[in-house]
TIVOKOL-507982 format. One record per residue (C-alpha): x, y, z. Coordinates in steps of 0.1 Angstrom, whole numbers, padded with zeros to 4 digits, always signed. Each point is the difference from the previous one (the first is absolute). Last residue first. Example, Ala and Ser with C-alpha at 12.3 -4.5 7.8 and 13.67 -1.06 7.14 Angstrom:
! residues 2
+0137-0011+0071
-0014-0034+0007
! end
This chain:
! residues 483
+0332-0102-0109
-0020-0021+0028
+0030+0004+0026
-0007+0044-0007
-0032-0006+0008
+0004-0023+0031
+0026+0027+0010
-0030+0030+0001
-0020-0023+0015
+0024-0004+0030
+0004-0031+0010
+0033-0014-0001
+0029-0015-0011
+0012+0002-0037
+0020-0021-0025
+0020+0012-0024
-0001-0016-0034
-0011+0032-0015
+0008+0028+0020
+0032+0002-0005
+0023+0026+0021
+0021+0030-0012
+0022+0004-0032
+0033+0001+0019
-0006-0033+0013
-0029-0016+0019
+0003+0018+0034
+0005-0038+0017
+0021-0015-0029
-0016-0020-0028
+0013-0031-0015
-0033-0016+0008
-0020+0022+0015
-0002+0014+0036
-0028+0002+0022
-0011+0037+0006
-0019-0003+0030
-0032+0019+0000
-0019+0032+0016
-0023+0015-0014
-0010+0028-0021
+0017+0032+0008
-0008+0026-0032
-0023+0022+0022
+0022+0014+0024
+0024+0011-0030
+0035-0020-0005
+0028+0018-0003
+0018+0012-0026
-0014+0035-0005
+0006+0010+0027
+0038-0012-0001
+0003+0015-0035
-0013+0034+0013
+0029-0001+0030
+0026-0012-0023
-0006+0029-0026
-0003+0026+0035
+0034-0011+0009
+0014-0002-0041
-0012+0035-0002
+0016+0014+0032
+0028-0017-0007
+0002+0020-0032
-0008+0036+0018
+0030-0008+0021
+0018-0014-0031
-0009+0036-0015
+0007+0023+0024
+0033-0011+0008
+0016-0020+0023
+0040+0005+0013
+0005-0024-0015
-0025-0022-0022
+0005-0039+0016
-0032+0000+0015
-0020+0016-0034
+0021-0024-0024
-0013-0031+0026
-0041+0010-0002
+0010+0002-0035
+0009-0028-0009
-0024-0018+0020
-0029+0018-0019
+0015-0010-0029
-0001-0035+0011
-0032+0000+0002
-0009+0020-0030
+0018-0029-0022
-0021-0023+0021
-0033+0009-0007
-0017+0015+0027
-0028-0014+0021
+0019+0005+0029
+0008-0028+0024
+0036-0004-0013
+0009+0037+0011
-0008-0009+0032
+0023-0025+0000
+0024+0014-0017
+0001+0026+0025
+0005-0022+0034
+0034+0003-0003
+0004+0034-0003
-0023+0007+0025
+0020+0014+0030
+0032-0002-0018
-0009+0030-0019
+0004+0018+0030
+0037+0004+0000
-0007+0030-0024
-0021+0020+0022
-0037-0001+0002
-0021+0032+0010
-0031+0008+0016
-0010-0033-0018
-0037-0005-0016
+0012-0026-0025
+0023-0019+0025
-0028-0006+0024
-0023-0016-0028
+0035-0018-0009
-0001-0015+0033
-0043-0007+0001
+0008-0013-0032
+0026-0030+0013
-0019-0010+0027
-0035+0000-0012
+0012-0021-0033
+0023-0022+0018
-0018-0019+0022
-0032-0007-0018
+0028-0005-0033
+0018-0029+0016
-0037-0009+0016
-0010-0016-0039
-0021+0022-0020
-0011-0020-0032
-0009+0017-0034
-0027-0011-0022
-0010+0013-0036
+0013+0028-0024
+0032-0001-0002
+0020+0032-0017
+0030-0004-0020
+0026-0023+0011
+0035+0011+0015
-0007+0000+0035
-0034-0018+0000
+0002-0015+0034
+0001+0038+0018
-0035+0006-0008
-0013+0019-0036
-0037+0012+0004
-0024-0017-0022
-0025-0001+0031
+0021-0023+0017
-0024-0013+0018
+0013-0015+0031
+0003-0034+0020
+0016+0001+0030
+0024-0025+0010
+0006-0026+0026
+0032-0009+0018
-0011+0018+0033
-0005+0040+0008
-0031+0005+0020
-0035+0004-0009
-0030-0008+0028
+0020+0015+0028
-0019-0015+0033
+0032-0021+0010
+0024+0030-0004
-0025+0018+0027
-0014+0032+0002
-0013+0007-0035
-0003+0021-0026
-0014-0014-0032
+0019-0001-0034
-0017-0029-0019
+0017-0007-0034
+0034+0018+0008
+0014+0019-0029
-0028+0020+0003
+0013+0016+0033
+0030+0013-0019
-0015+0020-0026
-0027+0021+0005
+0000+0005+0033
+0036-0002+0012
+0009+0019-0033
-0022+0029+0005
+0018+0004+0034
+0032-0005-0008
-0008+0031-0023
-0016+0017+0026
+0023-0001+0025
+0033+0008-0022
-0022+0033-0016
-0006+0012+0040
+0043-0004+0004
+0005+0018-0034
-0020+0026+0009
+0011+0004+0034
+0034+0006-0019
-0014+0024-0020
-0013+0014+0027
+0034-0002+0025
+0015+0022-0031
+0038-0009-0004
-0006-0015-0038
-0017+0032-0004
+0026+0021+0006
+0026-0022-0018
-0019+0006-0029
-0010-0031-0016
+0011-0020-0032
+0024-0017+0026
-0028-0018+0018
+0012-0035-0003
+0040-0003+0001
+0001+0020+0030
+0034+0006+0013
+0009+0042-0004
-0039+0002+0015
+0012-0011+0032
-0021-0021+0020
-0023+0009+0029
-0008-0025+0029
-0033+0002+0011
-0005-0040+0005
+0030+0002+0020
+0000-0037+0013
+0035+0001+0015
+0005+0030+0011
-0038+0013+0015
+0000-0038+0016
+0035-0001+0012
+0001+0033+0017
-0031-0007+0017
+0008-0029+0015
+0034+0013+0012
+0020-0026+0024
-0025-0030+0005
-0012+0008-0034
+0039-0005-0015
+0008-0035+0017
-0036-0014-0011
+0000+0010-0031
+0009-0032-0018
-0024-0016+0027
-0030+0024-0006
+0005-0004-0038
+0007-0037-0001
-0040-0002+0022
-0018+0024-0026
-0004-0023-0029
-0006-0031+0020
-0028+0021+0023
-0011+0004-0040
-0004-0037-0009
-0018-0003+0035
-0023+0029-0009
-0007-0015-0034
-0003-0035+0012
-0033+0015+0021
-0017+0017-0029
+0003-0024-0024
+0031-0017-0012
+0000-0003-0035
-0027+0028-0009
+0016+0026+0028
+0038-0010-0006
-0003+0002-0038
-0015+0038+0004
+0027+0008+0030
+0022-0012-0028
-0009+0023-0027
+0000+0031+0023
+0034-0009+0017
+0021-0001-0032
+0007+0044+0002
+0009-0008+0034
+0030-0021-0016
+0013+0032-0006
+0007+0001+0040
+0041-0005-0004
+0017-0031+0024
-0026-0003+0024
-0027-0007-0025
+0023-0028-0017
-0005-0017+0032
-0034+0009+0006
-0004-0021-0040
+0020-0030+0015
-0025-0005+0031
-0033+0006-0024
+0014-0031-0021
+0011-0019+0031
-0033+0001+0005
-0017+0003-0026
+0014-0033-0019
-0027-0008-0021
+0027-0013-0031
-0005+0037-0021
+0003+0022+0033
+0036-0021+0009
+0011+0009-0037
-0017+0041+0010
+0021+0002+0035
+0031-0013-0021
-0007+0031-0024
+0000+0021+0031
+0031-0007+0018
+0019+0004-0034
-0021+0030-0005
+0017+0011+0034
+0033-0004-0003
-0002+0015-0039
-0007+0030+0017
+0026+0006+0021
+0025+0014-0027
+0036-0012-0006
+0002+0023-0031
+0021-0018-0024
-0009-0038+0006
-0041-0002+0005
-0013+0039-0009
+0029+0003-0030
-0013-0036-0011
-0038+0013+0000
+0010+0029-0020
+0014-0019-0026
-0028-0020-0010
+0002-0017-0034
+0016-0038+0013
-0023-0009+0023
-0038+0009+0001
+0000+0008-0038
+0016-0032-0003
-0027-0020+0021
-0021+0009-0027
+0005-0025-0021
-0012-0022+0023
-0038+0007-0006
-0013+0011+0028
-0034-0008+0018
+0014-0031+0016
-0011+0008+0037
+0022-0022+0018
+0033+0000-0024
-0006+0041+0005
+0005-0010+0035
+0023-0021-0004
+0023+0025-0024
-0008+0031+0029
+0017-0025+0026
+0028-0008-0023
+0004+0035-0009
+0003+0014+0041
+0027-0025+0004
+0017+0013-0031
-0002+0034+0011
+0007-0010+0038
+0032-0019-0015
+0010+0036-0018
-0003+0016+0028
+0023-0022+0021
+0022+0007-0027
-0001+0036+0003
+0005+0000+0037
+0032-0021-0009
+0013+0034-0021
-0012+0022+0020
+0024-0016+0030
+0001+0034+0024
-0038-0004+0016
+0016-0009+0037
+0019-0031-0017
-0022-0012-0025
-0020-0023+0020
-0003+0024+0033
-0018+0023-0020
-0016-0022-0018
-0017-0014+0030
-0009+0033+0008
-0017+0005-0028
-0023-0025+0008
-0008+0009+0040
-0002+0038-0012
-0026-0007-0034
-0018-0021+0028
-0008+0028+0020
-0015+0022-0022
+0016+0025-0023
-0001+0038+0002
+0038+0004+0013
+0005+0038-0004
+0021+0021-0022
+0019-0010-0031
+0032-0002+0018
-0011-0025+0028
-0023+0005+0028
-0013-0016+0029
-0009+0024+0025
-0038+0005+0002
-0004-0038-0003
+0019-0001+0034
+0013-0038+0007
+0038+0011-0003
+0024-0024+0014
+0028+0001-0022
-0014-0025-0025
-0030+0020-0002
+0023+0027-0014
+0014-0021-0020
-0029-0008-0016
-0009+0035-0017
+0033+0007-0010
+0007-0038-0016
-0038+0014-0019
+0013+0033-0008
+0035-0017-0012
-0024-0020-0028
-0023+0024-0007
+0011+0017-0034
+0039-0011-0010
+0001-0017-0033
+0019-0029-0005
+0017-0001-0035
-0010-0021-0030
+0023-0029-0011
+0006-0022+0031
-0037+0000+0015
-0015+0003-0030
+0018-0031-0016
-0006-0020+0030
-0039+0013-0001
-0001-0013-0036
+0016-0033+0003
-0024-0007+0030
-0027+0010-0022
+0004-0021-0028
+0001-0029+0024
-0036+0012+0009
-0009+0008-0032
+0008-0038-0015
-0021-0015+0030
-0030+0025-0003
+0002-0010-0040
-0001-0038+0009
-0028+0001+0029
-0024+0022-0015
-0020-0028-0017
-0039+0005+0009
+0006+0038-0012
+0005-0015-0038
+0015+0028-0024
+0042-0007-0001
-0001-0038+0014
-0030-0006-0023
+0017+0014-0030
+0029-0017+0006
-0018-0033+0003
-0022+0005-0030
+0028+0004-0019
+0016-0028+0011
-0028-0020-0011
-0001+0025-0037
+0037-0013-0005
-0009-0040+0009
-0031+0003-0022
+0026+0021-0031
+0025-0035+0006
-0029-0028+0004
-0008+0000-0035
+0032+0001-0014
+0008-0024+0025
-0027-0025-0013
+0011+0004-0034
+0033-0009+0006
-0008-0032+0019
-0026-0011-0029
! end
């Protein structure tokens, strides 16, 4: 009898585990294990970049240029300078890098300015990790395409010293304080990354929408004296001596790029990549597109959206319930390897928050005058993501990663992986529309109680409606109970 009772148990014990690994590899409710694994990958990885590949000069000295002079007493906008012409960062860019400058002796130690990059790169992954661990839209798999295949956003981090990984650490820390109701210190982190480079502008849109239907009218202006308040005080010292000088240098809105840089527009003439209409084009395109996605996609995500004065008076706000939404057979982030689910989706507050946020930035990125290759930080980690609320299968998916990351590491670019990351912009964009939930499918409001043995987002295949049970009083969810 014992033998034949292990010969049975042996293939159940081999298909248990296999379950497990599969689950691990394909479950977004179990990121944990595979973000762990990455992140010591990673540290491995940097080392080896760090010691293997050599440092490339690019900004590095200009910013050590740019600082020293402040260091020396000058508070003159219109002065500071370093060999790649003018500073045209904010204040806190100064107050940061010179804190590095006096860390690695005046700017001269590259090679333990490179470490402390690579700790912001891993900082800046652990935040990114909990907030994906928040949302649990992506299957862990996918965590490799984030880590170990990108090797442009190593070069930014540990070989080319750049300031904007400074401030999307700044801003991804602003979003994990966003996703607990933290606004406050939320908004206070965000004007922080502001005042080290203003691409987090291109965020603003989205949150000014959470702000509104979270806060009302009268949080919203508080939340936003929060946002200006760091940059009057970071800017203090250099308004006092040239206001104007610091505003028209460090928030150059009409800045022109060169065309020898541009990763995007490449399959144009330089002529009219220079044009001020084109590029007023490009500017009234950005409007309208955010636009058409403030209206017909970001205010249904709320069930009520109705402006008012007070947070008290606010009749939806972000809690621990869900919305309940018809699918309409479209494919949601749950199912990342399944075919399409028709049925019932829930949309908890991670995706409220991170949905406006994260497309109004790659809305901005779309319609770019021009992006340059240390850019790609500025949504690379919010990309699969976006690309995981497509209704795409997922070999498309992750082609469309693939090559969004060949067309950034193409040098100098070409016309054809401009043209290409044209393609997978305006492909993300459609799949994003056509994600979402219409004004018409939002039912009711209910808390998802959990099943036994089921975790919050219901595993990689999306939620059960069966033996769930509903709150509420919407007809439309009475129906739906009834089934």
């Amino acid at each position: 009898m014992a033998p034949s009772m292990q010969k049975m148990q042996g293939p159940r014990s081999f298909k248990s585990h296999f379950e497990i690994v599969k689950r691990l590899i394909l479950d977004p409710s179990v990121p944990l294990p595979a973000m762990a694994a990455l992140l010591i990958a990673e540290i491995l990885v940097n080392a080896t970049v760090i010691w293997k590949i050599k440092y490339t000069e690019i900004d590095w000295v200009a910013y050590m240029q740019e600082v020293e002079g402040v260091v020396n007493g000058t508070y003159d906008y219109m002065q500071l300078r370093g060999d790649t012409g003018p500073l045209v960062y904010p204040a806190g860019f100064v107050y940061v890098f010179m804190g590095l400058y006096y860390v690695t002796n005046l700017g001269s130690n590259l090679r333990l300015a490179q470490y402390i990059f690579m700790g912001l790169y891993l900082l800046n992954l652990v935040v990114v990790f909990d907030i994906y661990r928040i949302v649990k839209r992506v299957p862990p798999y996918v965590f490799f395409f984030m880590c170990a295949l990108s090797y442009r956003i190593h070069s930014i981090y540990v070989l080319r010293l750049f300031n904007d990984p400074v401030a999307m650490l700044f801003l991804y820390m602003a979003i994990d304080l966003f996703l607990r109701g933290r606004w406050a210190w939320g908004c206070l982190l965000y004007s922080l990354g502001v005042s080290i480079k203003m691409n987090l502008l291109l965020f603003a849109p989205g949150l000014l929408f959470l702000l509104l239907v979270t806060q009302g009218i009268q949080g919203t202006l508080v939340h936003l004296t929060i946002c200006a308040l760091p940059q009057l005080i970071l800017a203090l010292p250099f308004l006092l001596t040239n206001p104007v000088g610091y505003v028209v240098r460090s928030f150059d809105l009409g800045r022109q790029f060169f065309y020898k840089w541009t990763v995007n527009w490449r399959f144009l003439p330089q002529e009219v990549f220079l044009n001020r209409y084109f590029q007023a084009t490009l500017l009234l395109a950005h409007i309208l597109v955010l636009l058409a996605f403030f209206w017909r996609r970001w205010r249904p995500m709320f069930v009520s959206v109705k402006l008012q004065w007070s947070k008290s008076g606010l009749k939806q706000k972000l809690g621990p319930h869900h919305i309940l939404l018809k699918d309409y057979g479209l494919e949601l982030a749950f199912t990342s390897l399944t075919s399409v689910t028709l049925g019932w989706s829930f949309l908890n507050r991670a995706v409220q928050v991170l949905f406006p946020l994260f497309t109004a930035n790659l809305i901005g990125m779309s319609f770019s005058r021009s992006l340059h290759y240390q850019f790609y930080v500025w949504y690379f980690h919010s990309l699969h993501y976006l690309v995981w609320c497509c209704p795409y299968p997922p070999v498309l998916r992750i082609l469309i990663l693939g090559v969004i990351e060949m067309s950034w590491n193409t040098y100098p670019s070409t016309v054809s992986s401009s043209a290409l990351l044209h393609v997978c912009h305006g492909g993300l964009l459609i799949g994003l529309w056509l994600c979402n939930p219409r004004p018409s499918t939002v039912a009711a409001v209910a808390t998802h109680q959990k099943s036994p043995g089921q975790g919050e987002s219901g595993g990689a295949t999306g939620p059960a409606v069966g033996p769930t049970s509903w709150q509420g009083s919407s007809p439309r969810a009475q129906k739906m109970k009834t089934r």
